[in-house]
N, C-alpha and C positions, 0 to 999 in steps of 0.2 A: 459475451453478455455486457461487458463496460460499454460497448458501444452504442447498446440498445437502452442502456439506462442514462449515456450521457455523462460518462465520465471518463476516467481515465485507467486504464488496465490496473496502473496501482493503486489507485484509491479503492476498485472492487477490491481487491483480493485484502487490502487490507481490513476492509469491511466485511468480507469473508471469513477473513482469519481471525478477526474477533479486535486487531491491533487499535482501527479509530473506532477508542469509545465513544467518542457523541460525533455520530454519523451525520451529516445533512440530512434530515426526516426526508425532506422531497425526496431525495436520491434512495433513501431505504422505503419509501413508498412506493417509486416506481419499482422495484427490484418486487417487490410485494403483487405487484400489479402483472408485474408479465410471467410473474411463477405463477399466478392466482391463488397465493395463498393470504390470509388475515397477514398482516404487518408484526403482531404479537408471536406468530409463529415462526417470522424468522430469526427469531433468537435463545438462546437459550437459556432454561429458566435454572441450571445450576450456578452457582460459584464455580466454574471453571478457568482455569490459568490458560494464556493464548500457547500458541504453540512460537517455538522459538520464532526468531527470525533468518529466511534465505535467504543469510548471508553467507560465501562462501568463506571457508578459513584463509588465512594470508597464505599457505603453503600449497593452496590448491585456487587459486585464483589465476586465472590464465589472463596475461596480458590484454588479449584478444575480447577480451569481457570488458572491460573498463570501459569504451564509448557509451556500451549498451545500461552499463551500471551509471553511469553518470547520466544521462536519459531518464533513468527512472529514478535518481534521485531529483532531477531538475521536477518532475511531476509531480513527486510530493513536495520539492516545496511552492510549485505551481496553485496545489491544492490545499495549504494550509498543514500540511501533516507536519511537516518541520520547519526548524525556522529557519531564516538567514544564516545565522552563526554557526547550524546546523549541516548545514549544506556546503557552506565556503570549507568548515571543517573536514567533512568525509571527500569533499571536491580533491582539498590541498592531497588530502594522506593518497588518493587514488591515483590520482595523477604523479603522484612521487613512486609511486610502484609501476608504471606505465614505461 
């Protein structure tokens, strides 16, 4: 689906999972658009808390996962989801467990 809306796998799913609160409209427009549903119906109208985040625990992180974790942090901070400081940060800790 990211591909057809023009983004990036993790900026969907975050926008899926409820994580980026103020979405790019265009982006949750198109997403609106090839569901064919109203735009107001892709969200939802309770108070609800997002769901954790798929991160793996430190004891269950397989070496073998880091390029691909470091990958998808590069894309959000490609896409504004975190910052600089944010990224250098989880970059450092990942690669020190690599």
């Amino acid at each position: 689906m990211a591909h057809k809306v023009g983004t990036t796998q993790s900026t969907y799913s975050r926008i899926e999972s409820g994580f980026l609160q103020q979405p790019d409209e265009e982006i949750v427009q198109r997403i609106a658009d090839i569901l064919e549903v109203p735009i107001d119906d892709l969200f939802v109208k309770e108070n609800l808390e997002p769901s954790p985040p798929r991160i793996q625990s430190e004891t269950a992180l397989n070496p073998k996962d880091i390029p691909a974790m470091l990958r998808d942090l590069k894309g959000l901070l490609d896409d504004g989801i975190i910052t600089d400081e944010e990224f250098f940060d989880k970059k450092k800790e990942l690669l020190a467990r690599w």
